[in-house]
BALOBA-1460 file (C-alpha; in Angstrom, 3 decimals):
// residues 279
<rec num="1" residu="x" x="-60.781" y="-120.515" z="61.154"/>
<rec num="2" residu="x" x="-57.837" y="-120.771" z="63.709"/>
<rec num="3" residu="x" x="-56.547" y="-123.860" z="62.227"/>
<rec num="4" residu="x" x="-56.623" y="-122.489" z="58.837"/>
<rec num="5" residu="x" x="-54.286" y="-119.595" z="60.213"/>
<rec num="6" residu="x" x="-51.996" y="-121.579" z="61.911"/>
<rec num="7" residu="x" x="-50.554" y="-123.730" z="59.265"/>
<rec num="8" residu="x" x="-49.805" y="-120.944" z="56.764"/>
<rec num="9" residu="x" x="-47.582" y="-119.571" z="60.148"/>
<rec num="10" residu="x" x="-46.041" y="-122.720" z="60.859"/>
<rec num="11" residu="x" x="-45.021" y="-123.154" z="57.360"/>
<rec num="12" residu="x" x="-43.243" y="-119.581" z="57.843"/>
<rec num="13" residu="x" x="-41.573" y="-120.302" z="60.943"/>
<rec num="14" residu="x" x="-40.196" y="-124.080" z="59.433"/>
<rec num="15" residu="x" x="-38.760" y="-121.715" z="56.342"/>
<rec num="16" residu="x" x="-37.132" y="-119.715" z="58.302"/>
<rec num="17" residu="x" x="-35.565" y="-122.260" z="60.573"/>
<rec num="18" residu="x" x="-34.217" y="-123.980" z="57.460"/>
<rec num="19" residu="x" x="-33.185" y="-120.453" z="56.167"/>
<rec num="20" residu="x" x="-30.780" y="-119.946" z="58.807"/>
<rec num="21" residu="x" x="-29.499" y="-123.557" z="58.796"/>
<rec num="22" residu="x" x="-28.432" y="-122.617" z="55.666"/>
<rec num="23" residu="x" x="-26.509" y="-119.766" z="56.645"/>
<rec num="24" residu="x" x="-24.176" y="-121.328" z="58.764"/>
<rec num="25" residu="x" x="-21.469" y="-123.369" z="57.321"/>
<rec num="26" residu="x" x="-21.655" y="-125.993" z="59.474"/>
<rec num="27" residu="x" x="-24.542" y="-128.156" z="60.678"/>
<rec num="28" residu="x" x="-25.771" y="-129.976" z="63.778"/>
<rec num="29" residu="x" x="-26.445" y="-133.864" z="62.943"/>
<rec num="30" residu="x" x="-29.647" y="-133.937" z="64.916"/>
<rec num="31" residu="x" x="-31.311" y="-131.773" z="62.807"/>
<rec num="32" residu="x" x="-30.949" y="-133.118" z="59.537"/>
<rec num="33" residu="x" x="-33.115" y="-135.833" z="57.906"/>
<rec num="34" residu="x" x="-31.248" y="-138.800" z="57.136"/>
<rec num="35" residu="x" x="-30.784" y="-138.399" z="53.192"/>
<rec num="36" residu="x" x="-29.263" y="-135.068" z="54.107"/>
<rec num="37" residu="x" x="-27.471" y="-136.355" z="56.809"/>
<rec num="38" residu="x" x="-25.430" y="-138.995" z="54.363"/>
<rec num="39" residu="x" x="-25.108" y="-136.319" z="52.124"/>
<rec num="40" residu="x" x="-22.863" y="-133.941" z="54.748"/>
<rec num="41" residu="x" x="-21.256" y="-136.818" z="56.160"/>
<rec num="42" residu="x" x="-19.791" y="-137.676" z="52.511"/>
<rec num="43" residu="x" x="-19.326" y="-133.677" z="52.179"/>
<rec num="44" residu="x" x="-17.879" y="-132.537" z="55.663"/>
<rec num="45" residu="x" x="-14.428" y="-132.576" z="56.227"/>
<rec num="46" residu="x" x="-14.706" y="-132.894" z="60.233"/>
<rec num="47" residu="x" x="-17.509" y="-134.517" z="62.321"/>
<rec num="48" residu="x" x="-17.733" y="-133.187" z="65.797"/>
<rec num="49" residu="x" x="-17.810" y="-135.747" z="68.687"/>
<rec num="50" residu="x" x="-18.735" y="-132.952" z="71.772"/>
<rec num="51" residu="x" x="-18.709" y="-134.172" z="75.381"/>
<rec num="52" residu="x" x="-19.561" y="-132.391" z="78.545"/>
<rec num="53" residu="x" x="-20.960" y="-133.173" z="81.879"/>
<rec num="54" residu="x" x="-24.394" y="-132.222" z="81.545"/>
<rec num="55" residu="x" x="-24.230" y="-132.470" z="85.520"/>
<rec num="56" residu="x" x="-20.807" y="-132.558" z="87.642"/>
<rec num="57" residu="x" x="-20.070" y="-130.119" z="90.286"/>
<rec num="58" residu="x" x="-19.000" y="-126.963" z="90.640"/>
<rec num="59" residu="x" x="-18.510" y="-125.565" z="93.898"/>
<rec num="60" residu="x" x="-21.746" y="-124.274" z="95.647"/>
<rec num="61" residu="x" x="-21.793" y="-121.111" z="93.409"/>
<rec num="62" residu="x" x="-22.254" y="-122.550" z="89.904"/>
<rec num="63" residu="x" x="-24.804" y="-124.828" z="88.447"/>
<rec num="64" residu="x" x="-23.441" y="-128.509" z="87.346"/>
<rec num="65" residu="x" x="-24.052" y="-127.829" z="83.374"/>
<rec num="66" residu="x" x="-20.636" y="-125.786" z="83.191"/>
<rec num="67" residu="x" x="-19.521" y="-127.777" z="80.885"/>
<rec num="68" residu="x" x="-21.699" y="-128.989" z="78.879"/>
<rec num="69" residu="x" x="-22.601" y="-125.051" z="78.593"/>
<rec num="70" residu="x" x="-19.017" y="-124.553" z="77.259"/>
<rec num="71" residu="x" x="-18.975" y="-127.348" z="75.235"/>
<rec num="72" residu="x" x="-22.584" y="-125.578" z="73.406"/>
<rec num="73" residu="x" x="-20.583" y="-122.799" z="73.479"/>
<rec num="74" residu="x" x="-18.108" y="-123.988" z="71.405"/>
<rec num="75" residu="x" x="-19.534" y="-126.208" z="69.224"/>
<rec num="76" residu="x" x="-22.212" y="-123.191" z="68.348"/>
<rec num="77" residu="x" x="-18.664" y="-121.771" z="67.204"/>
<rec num="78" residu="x" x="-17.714" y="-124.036" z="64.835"/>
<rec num="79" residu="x" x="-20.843" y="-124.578" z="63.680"/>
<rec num="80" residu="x" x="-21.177" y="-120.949" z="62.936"/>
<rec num="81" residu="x" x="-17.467" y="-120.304" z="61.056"/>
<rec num="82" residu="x" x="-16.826" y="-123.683" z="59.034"/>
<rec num="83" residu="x" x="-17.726" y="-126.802" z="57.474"/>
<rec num="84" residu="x" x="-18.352" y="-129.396" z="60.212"/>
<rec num="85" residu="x" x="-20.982" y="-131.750" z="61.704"/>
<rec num="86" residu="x" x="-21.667" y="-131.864" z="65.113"/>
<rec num="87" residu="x" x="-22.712" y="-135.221" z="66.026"/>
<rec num="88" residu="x" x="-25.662" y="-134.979" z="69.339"/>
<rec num="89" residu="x" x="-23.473" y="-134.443" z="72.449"/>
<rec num="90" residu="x" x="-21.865" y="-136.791" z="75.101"/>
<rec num="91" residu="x" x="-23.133" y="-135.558" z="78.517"/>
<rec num="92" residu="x" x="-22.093" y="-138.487" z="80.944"/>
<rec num="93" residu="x" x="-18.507" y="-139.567" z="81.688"/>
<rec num="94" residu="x" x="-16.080" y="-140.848" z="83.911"/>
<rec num="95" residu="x" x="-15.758" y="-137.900" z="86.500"/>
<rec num="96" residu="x" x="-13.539" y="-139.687" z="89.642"/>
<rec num="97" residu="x" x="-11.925" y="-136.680" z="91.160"/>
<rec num="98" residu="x" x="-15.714" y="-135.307" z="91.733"/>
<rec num="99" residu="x" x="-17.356" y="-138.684" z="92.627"/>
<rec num="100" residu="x" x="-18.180" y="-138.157" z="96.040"/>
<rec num="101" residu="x" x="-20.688" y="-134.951" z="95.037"/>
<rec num="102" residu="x" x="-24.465" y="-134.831" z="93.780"/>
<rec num="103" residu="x" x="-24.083" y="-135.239" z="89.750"/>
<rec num="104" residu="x" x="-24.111" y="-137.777" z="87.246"/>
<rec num="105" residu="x" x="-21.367" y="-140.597" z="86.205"/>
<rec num="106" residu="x" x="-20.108" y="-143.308" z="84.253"/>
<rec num="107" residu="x" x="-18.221" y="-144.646" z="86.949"/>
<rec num="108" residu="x" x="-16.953" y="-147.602" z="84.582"/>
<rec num="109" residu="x" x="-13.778" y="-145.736" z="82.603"/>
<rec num="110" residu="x" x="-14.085" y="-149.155" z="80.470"/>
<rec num="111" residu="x" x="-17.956" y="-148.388" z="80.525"/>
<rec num="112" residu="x" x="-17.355" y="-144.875" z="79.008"/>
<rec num="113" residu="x" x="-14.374" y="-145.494" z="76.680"/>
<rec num="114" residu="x" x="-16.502" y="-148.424" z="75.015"/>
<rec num="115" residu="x" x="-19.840" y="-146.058" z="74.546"/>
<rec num="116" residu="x" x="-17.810" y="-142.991" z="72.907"/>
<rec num="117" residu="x" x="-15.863" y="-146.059" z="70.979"/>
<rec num="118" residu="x" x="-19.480" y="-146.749" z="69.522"/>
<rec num="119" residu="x" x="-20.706" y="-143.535" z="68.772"/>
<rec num="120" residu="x" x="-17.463" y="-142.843" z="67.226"/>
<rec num="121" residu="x" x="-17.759" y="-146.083" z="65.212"/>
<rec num="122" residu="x" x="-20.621" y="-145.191" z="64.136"/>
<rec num="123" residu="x" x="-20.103" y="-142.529" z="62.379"/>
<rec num="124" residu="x" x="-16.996" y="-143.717" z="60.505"/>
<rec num="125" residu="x" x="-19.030" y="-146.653" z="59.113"/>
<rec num="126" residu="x" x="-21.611" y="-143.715" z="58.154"/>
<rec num="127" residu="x" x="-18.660" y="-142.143" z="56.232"/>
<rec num="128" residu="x" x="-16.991" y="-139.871" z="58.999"/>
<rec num="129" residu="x" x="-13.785" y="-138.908" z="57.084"/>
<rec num="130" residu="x" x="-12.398" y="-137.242" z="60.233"/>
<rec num="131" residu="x" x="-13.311" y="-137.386" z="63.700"/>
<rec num="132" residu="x" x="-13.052" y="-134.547" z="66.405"/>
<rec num="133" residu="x" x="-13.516" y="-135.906" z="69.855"/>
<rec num="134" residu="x" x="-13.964" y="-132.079" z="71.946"/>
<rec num="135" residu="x" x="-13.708" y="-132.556" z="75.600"/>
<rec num="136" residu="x" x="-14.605" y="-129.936" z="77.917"/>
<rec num="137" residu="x" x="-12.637" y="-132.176" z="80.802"/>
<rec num="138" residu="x" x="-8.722" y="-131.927" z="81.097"/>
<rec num="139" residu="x" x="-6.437" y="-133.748" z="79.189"/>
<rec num="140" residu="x" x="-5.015" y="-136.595" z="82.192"/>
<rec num="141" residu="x" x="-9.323" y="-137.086" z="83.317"/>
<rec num="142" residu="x" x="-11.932" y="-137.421" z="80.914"/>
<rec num="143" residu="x" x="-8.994" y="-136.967" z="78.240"/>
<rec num="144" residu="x" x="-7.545" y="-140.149" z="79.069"/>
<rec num="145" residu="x" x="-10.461" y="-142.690" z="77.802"/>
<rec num="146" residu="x" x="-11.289" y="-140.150" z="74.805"/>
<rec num="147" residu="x" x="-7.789" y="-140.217" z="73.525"/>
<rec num="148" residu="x" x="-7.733" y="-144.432" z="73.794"/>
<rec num="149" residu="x" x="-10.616" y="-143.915" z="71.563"/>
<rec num="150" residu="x" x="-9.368" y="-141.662" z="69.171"/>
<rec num="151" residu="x" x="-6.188" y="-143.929" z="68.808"/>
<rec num="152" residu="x" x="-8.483" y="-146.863" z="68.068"/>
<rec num="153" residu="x" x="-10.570" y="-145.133" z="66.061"/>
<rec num="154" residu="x" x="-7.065" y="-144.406" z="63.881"/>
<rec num="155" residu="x" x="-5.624" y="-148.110" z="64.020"/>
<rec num="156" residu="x" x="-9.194" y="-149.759" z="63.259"/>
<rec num="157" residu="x" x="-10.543" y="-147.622" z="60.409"/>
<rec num="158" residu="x" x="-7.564" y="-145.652" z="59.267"/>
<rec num="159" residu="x" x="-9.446" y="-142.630" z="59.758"/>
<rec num="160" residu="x" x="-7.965" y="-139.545" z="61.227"/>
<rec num="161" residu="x" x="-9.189" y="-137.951" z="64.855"/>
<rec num="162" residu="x" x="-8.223" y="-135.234" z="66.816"/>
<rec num="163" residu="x" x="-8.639" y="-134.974" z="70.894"/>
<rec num="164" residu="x" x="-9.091" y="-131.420" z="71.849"/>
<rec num="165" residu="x" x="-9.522" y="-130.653" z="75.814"/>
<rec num="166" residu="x" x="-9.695" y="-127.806" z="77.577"/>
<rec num="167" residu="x" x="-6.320" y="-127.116" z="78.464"/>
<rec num="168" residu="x" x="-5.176" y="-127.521" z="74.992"/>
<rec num="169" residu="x" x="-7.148" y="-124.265" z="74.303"/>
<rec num="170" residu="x" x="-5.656" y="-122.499" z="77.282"/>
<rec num="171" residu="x" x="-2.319" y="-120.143" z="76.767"/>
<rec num="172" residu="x" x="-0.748" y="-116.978" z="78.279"/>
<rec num="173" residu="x" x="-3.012" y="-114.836" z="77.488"/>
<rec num="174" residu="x" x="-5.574" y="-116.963" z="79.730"/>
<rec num="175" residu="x" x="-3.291" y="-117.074" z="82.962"/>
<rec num="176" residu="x" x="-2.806" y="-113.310" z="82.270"/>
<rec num="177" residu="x" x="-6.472" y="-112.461" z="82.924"/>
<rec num="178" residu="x" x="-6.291" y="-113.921" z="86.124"/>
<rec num="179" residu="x" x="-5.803" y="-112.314" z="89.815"/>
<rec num="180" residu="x" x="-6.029" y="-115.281" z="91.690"/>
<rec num="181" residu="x" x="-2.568" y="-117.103" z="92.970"/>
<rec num="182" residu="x" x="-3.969" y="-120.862" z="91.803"/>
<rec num="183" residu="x" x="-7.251" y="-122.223" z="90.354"/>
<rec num="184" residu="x" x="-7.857" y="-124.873" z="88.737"/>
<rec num="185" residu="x" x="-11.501" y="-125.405" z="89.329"/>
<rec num="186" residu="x" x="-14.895" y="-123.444" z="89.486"/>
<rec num="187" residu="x" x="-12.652" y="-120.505" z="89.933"/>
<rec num="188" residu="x" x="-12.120" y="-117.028" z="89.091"/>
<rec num="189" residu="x" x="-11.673" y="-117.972" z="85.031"/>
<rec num="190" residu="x" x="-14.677" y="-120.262" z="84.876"/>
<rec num="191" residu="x" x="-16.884" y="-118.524" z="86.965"/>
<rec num="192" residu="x" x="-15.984" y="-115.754" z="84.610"/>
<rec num="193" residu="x" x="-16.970" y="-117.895" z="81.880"/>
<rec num="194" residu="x" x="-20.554" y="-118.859" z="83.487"/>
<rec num="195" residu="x" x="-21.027" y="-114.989" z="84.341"/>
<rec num="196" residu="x" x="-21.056" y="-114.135" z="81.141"/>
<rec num="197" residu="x" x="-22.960" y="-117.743" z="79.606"/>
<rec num="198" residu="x" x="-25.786" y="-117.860" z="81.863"/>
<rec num="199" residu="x" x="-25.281" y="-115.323" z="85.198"/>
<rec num="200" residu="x" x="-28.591" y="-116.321" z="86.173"/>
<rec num="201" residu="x" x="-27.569" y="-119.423" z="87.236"/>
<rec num="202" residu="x" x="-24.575" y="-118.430" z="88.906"/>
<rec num="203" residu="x" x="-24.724" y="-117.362" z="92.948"/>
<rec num="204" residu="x" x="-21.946" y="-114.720" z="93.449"/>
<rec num="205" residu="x" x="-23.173" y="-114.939" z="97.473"/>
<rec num="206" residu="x" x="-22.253" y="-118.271" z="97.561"/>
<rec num="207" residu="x" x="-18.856" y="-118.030" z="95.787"/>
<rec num="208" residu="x" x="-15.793" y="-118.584" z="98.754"/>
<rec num="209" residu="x" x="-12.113" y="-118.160" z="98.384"/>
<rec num="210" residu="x" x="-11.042" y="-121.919" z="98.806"/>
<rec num="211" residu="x" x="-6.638" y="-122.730" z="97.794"/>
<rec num="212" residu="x" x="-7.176" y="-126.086" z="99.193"/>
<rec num="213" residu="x" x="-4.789" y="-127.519" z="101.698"/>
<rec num="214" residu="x" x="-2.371" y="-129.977" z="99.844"/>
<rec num="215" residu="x" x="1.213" y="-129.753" z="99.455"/>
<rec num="216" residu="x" x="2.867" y="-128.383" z="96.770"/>
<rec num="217" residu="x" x="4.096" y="-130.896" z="95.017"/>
<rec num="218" residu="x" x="7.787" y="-130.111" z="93.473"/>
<rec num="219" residu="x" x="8.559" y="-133.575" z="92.150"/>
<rec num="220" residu="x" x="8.167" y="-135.230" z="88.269"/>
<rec num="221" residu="x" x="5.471" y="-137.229" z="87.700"/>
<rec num="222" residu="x" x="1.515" y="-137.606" z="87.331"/>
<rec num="223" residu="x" x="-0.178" y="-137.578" z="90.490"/>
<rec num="224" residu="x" x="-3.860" y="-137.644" z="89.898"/>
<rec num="225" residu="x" x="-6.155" y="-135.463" z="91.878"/>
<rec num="226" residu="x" x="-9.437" y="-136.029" z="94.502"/>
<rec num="227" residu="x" x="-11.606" y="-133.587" z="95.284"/>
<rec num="228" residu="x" x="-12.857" y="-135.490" z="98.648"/>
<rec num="229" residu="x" x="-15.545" y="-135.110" z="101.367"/>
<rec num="230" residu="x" x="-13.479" y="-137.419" z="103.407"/>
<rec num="231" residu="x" x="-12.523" y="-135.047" z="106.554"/>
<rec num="232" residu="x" x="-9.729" y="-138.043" z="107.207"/>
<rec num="233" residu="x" x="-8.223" y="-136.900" z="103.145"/>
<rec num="234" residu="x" x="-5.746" y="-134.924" z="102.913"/>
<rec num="235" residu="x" x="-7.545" y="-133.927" z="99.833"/>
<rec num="236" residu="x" x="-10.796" y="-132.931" z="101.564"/>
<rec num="237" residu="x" x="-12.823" y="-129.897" z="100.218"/>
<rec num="238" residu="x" x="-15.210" y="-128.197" z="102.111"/>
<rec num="239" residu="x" x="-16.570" y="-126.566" z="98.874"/>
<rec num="240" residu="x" x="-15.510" y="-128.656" z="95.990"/>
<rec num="241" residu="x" x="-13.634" y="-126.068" z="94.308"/>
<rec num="242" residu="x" x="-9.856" y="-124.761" z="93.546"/>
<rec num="243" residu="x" x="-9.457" y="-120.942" z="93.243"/>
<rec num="244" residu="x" x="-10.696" y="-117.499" z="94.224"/>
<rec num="245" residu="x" x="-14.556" y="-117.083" z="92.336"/>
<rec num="246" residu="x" x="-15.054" y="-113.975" z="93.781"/>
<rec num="247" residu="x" x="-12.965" y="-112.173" z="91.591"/>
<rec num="248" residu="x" x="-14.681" y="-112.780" z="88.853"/>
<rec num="249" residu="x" x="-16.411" y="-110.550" z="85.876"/>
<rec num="250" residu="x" x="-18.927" y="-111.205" z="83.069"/>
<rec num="251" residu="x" x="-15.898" y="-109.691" z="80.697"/>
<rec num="252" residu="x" x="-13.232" y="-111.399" z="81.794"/>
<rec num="253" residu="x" x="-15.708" y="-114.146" z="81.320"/>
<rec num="254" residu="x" x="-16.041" y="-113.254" z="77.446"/>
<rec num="255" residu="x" x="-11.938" y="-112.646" z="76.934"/>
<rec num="256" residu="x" x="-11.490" y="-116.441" z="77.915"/>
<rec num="257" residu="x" x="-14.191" y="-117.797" z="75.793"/>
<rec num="258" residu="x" x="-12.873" y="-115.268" z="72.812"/>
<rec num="259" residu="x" x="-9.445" y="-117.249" z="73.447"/>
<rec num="260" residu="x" x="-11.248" y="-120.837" z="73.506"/>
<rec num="261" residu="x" x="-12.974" y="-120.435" z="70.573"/>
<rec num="262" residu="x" x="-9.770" y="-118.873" z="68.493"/>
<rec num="263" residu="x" x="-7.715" y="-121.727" z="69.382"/>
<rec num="264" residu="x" x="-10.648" y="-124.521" z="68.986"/>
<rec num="265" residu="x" x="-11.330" y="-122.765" z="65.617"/>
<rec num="266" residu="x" x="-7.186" y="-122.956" z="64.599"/>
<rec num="267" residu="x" x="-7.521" y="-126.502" z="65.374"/>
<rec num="268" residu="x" x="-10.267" y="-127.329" z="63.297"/>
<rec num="269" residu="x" x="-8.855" y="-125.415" z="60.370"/>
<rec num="270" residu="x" x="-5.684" y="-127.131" z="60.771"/>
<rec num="271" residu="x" x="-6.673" y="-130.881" z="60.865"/>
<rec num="272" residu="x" x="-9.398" y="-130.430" z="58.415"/>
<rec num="273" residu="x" x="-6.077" y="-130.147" z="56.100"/>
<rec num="274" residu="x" x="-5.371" y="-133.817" z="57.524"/>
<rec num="275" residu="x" x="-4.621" y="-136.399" z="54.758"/>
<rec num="276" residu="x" x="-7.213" y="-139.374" z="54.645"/>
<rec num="277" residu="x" x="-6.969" y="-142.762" z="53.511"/>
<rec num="278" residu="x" x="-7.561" y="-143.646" z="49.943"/>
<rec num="279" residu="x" x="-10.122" y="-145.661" z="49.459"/>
């Protein structure tokens, strides 16, 4: 008797999970069989390449997903407004500045370009006709191996790709939410962010004011950063994080992400316009 209810429902909730797959523009790779798969990947203009550290820290207040959280957050986006596949996500990476805290990492930078050179290759032999590598890292850290990628990828195969980071999605209107006099890092904007994406995670009590101690550097040139436990560094951090948290709010939280997501949205539209090779 039970079992002869239960399939009838099962068969309703599988309908409507295909239902509102079909309602959204885009699609998630994962969830596809493989004859639909091939049929999107010939179809899509854009496949999605997300990464985010499913575990790197963030000061003692927030939990070590933050970016992989943004990074859902985003992709969910895109997924949501236009017609893209979102291959399954990259969640380990080359993290240095953050190496000597609890989390997970590719230490290897060769280690990590070559694995998101494979996935990438992957799909381009699958018939990827544009690649979008999103990187919830900065541009001159986990941007660095992704965009030696993305220019192989282009010389290789001839197909197009596109590096988006997380500063690329910043402007004005993002500094201008902001009281703080410096962040950089689990601070007032991204702890924002969290408040709003998952508060429960997020422990306000443990959020401290922390500006760091290093000297302002007024000089050209790329000098990378170290967040370091070493007491002897002159980049030590007691907390592992670059800002003022405390100042933070659920809605200033949502402006940001309403700015992320309008200028990760403008690039997709844009480079979907891309020219590709002819076969």
């Amino acid at each position: 008797m039970t079992q002869r209810f239960l399939l009838p429902g099962i068969a309703v909730l599988c309908l409507l999970a295909a239902n509102a797959r079909a309602q959204t523009p885009g699609a998630y790779l994962g969830e596809l069989s493989w004859p639909e798969a091939a049929e999107q990947l010939e179809a899509t203009p854009l496949v999605i390449i997300p990464f985010g550290a499913g575990a790197k820290e963030h000061g003692p207040h927030l939990p070590m997903n933050a970016d992989q959280k943004v990074m859902e957050y985003l992709c969910q986006q895109a997924v949501d407004s236009l017609h893209v596949l979102v291959a399954p996500p990259i969640l380990h990476g080359w993290f240095p500045a953050f190496r000597d805290y609890p989390g997970t990492e590719v230490a290897d930078p060769d280690v990590f370009q070559s694995y998101v050179l494979a996935v990438a290759q992957s799909l381009v032999r699958q018939g990827a006709k544009r690649i979008v590598f999103l990187n919830t890292g900065i541009t001159r850290a986990t941007g660095l191996p992704i965009s030696i990628v993305a220019r192989e990828i282009r010389t290789q195969t001839g197909t197009p790709t596109l590096v988006v980071s997380w500063d690329d999605l910043e402007t004005d209107e993002v500094e201008a939410l902001q009281s703080q006099r410096a962040g950089g890092h689990a601070d007032e904007l991204e702890t924002s962010i969290h408040l709003y994406l998952q508060p429960d995670l997020v422990r306000m009590d443990r959020a401290v004011t922390d500006y760091g101690e290093g000297a302002t550097k007024d000089y050209p040139g790329y000098q990378p950063g170290l967040f370091s436990r070493d007491r002897n560094d002159p980049e030590f951090s007691e907390t592992g994080l670059f800002g003022d948290p405390t100042l933070a709010t659920a809605e200033k939280g949502k402006q940001v992400l309403d700015i992320l997501t309008r200028q990760w949205l403008k690039a997709l539209r844009g480079f979907s316009e891309t020219p590709v090779p002819t076969p």
